[in-house]
N, C-alpha and C positions, 0 to 999 in steps of 0.2 A: 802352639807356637804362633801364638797371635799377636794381636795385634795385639812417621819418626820420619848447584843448579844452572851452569853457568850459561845457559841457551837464550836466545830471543827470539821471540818470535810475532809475528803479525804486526809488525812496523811498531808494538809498543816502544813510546820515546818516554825520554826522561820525565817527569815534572813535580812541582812543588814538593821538598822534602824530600826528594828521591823517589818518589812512586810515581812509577810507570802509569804515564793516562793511560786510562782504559776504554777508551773510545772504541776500539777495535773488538768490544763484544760486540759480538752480532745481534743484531736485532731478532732477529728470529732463525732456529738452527732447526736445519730438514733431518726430517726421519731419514737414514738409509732407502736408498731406491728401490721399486718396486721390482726391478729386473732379477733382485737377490731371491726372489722366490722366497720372503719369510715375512709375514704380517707383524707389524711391529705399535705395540700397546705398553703402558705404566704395566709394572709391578707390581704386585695387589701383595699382602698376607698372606692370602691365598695360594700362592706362589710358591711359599716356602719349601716345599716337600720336593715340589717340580725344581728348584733350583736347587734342593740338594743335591739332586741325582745327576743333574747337569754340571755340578761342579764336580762332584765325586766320578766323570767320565773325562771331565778337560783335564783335572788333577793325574788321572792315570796317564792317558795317552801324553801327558806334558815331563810324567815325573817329578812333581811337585816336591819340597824337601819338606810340608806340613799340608794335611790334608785339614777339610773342613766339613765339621759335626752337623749332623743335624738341629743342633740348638746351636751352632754358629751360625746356620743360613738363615736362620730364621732373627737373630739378632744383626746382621747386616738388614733386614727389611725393618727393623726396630730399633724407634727414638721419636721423641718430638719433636727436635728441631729437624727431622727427614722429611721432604716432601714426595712421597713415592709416586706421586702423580705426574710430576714435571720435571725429575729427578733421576728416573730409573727407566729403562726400555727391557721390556722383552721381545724376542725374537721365536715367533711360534710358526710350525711350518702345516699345512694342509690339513693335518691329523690333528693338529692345537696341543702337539709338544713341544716344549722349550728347546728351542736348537742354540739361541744364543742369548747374552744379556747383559746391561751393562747397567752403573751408575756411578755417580757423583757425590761428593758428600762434602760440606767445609760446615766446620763443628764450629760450635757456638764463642768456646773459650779463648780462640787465636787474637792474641791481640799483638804481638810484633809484625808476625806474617801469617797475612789469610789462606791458607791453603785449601785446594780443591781437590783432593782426593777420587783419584780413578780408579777402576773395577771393573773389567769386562772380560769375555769368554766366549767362545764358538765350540759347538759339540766340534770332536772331529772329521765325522760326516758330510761337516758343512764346510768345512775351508778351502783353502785356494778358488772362490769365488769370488772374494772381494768383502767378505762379510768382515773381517775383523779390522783392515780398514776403515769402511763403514764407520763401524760404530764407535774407533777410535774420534773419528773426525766430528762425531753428534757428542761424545767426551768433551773433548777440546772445547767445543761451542757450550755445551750448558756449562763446564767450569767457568768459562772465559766470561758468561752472563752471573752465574754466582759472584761470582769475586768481583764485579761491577756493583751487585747489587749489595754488596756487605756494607758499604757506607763508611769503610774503614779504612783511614788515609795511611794505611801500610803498604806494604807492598806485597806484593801476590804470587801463588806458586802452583803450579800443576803439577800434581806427584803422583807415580803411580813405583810400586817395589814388583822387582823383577828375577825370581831366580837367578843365580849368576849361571848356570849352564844354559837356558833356554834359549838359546841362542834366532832362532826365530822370532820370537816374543821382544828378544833386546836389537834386532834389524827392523821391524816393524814402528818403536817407538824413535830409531835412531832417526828412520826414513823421513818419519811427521815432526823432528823438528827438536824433539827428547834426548835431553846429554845427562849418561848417568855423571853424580855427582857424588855419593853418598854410597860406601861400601860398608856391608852389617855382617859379621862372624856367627856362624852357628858353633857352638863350642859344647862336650861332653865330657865328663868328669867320673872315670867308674870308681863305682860306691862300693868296689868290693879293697881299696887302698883306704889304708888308716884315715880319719878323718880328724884332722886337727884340733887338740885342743885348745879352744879359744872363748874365754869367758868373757862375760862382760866388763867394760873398764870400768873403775872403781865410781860408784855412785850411779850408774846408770843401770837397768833392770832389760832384761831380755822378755815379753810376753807376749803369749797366742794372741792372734789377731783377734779383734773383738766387732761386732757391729756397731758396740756405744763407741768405739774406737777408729770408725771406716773414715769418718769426716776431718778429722783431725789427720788421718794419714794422707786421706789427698793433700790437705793443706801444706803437709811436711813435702809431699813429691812436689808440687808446684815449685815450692822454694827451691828445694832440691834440683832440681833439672831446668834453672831455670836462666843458668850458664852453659847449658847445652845446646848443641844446634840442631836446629829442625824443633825444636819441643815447645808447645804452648799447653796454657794453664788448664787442666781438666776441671770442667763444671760438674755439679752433682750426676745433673743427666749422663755425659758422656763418659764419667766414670764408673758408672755401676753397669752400662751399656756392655761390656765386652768383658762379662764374666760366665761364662758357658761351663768354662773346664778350673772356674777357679775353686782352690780348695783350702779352707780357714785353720785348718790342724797343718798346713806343711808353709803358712804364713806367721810372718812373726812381725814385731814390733819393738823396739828401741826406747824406753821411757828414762825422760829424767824426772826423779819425783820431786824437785827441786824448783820444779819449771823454768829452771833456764834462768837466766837473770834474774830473776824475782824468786827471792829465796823464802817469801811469805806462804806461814802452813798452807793459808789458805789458798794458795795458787795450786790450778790440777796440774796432775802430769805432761808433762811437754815432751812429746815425741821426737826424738833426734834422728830415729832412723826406720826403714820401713822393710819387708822382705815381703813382694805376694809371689804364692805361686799356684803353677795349673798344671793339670793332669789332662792331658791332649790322647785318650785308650789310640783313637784313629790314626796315629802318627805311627802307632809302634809296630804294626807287620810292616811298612815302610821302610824305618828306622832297624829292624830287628833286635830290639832289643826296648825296656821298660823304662821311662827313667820320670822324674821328678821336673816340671821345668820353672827354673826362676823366670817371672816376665816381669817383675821391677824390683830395683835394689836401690833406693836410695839414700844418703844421709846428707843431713841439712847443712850447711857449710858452716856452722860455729862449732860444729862437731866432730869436721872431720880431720884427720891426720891421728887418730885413738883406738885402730884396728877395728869401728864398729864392724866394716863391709866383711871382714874376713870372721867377726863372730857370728854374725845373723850366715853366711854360706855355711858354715859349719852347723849352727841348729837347723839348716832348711833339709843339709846332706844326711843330717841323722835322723830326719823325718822321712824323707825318702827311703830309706835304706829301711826305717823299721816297718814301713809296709811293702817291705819288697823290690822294692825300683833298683834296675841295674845300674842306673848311670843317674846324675844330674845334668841337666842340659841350660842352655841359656841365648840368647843372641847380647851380642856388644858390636858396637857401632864403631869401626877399626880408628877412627879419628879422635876418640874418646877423651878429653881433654884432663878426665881425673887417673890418666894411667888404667883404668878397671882391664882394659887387656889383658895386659903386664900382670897385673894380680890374679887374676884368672888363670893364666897358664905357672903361675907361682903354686896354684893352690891344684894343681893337676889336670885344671882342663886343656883339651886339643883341641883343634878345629876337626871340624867335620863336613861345613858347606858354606855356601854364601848367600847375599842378596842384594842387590843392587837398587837403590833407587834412581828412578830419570824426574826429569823434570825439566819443566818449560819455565824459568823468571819474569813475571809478566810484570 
């Protein structure tokens, strides 16, 4: 269940084109103070192992509603456009274990709005110190220096998602200046109710996701979500980046063999719609219970209003279902502009939990 504003903050004023000068990055952003009793160094690779166990301790003591793999931790320290040097802090205490950590990320592909991406955490050992402020505030500052340095006369956005129950966690970002903005649905679907039949509309082909297939489906999501809000275009790198728990037998794909407007033999197949999904084992003594999770469903807007969204749920639920999985699960973003909600709780799913994003409009 991985890995999508209205505040202001640090005097940013209007200018050219609506983007906020950005004058008010900081020239240079202080480590956390040495009073905190935690030495604080870049993120290495080397790290990974020590960050999983650190997250998999903040995630308990938080109650987290999706825990994170050991091949998740290790893909948050993994990409090339990351710079884990000037990018990332850990927090190591006397003994040179991880107590806390934090980083930033703004991905290659944003081209409406640059986003800066936050990630931070404190064992629970270490709180009520002042440590997770700290490192909110070195957050703030290396975002506020990214998003200067992007060169991209857009406008800019500090984002971080927030369990809707964590209720400290959503006082801490409120305090530094963060309005949530952006409410996200956890929704499940049990796979032990009929699963509807729903075949494909006439002339368009349903098949397993393929790798000669991966490039063409990003291209389709781009389009696809590309009247969504908060969504910018995935580049190669950043799309193959965050696939730990992905699984190619319970992902499908939408083909017109027709290619779309161009009714020439010789034109290949044009993708109308896309379905990936991920097998998250670490969620499910959590969750109690098995399930299948869609994490994108897209169709490209010449295609839609043809029931594709409601055929590709139905091939994904009978994937799920034929290895096992009690439920289908998904998140939808409660603002949704294509109705998906609505269709969602049409085809049996419930809610289950939430997540909140905050943000700063820079």
């Amino acid at each position: 269940m991985n890995d999508p504003y209205p505040a202001e903050a640090g005097g940013a004023r209007p200018g050219p084109g609506g983007l906020a000068v950005r004058a008010d990055a900081p020239a240079v952003v202080e480590l956390p103070p040495g009073h905190l009793e935690l030495v604080w160094r870049p993120l290495t690779l080397a790290d990974a192992d020590a960050l999983h166990v650190l997250l998999a301790t903040i995630e308990d003591a938080d109650d987290n509603i999706s825990r994170t793999s050991a091949a998740g931790a290790r893909e948050m320290l993994e990409g090339a456009w990351k710079d884990l040097s000037t990018d990332t802090l850990a927090g190591v205490d006397a003994d040179g274990a991880l107590r806390a950590y934090a980083m930033v990320e703004v991905r290659p592909g944003d081209e409406r709005t640059v986003r800066a991406f936050l990630r931070g955490g404190v064992h629970p050992a270490w709180r009520s110190r002042g440590v997770g402020p700290a490192i909110l505030a070195w957050m703030e500052g290396r975002g506020r220096q990214m998003l200067a340095a992007s060169g991209k006369d857009v406008p800019g956005r500090l984002a971080v998602y927030v369990d809707e129950h964590q209720r400290d966690q959503r006082r801490l970002y409120a305090a530094a200046g963060f309005s949530p903005i952006r409410w996200y649905t956890q929704m499940r679907r049990d796979l032990a109710d009929p699963v509807p039949p729903a075949p494909a509309p006439a002339g368009l082909q349903v098949v397993p996701w393929t790798e000669e297939l991966d490039d063409a489906v990003r291209l389709a999501h781009n389009e696809a979500f590309l009247d969504h809000w908060g969504t910018e275009p995935q580049t190669p790198e950043t799309w193959r980046n965050h696939q730990s728990g992905f699984v190619p037998s319970w992902s499908f794909v939408v083909l017109d063999p027709s290619g779309g407007d161009d009714a020439s033999s010789s034109t290949p197949p044009t993708v109308a719609a896309y379905l990936l999904s991920g097998r998250y084992e670490q969620d499910w003594p959590v969750l109690g219970y098995s399930c299948g999770y869609t994490d994108l469903l897209g169709v490209r807007p010449a295609y839609r209003g043809r029931g594709i969204a409601v055929t590709l749920l139905a091939a994904a639920m009978r994937a799920y279902r034929e290895d096992g999985m009690q439920y289908a699960a998904l998140s939808v973003d409660t603002a949704n502009p294509s109705g998906a909600h609505t269709l969602y709780e049409r085809l049996g799913y419930e809610r289950v939990s939430g997540e909140v994003l905050y943000s700063v409009e820079i």
